[in-house]
N, C-alpha and C positions, 0 to 999 in steps of 0.2 A: 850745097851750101858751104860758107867758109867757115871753119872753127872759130873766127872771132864772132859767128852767127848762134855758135853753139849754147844752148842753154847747162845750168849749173847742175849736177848731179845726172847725167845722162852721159850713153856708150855713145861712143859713133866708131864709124869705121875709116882707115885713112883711106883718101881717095886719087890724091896727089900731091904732093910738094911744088909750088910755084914760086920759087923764090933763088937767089944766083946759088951756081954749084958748090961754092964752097960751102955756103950755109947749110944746100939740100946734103950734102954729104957726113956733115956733123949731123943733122938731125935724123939720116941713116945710122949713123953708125951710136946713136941712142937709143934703137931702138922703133924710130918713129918710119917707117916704112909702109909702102902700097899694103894695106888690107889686113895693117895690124889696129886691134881694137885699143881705142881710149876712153879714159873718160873726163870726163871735164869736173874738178875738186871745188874751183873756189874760181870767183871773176874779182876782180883790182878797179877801184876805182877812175886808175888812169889807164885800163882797157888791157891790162895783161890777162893772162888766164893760169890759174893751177892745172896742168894734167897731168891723170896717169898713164904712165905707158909702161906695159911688162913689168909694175910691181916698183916703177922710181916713178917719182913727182918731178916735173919738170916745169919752169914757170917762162913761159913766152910772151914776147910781148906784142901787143896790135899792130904791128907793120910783120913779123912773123905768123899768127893765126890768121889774117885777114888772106894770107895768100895760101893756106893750105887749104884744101876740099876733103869737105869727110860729107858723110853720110850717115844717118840714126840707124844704130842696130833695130832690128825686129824684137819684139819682147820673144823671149824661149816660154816655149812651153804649150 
């Protein structure tokens, strides 16, 4: 699924970055990497998203979340 698919208060896992190199590289070097967990804060009326990544909020907009693929963490426990 894409993170623009993601629902609000829920982990997921990154799964891939789809989007040009220079953008994937800024959003490496924030943090946002193959198989680091997020979670989705808050959704924007005009399709942005709140997430966290590693303890910063970072706010994406719908042509950036629509191209990234995560996947829902497993509940622990």
């Amino acid at each position: 699924m894409t993170l623009y698919e993601a629902r609000k208060e829920q982990e997921y896992l990154v799964e891939g970055l789809y989007v040009e190199e220079a953008v994937t590289r800024r959003l490496q070097a924030l943090g946002l990497n193959d198989g680091t967990r997020i979670r989705v804060l808050n959704r924007k009326k005009q399709g942005a998203l709140i997430i966290q990544v590693r303890g910063t909020r970072l706010a994406l907009g719908r042509h950036l979340s629509a191209n990234i693929e995560v996947r829902e963490c497993l509940a622990e426990g």
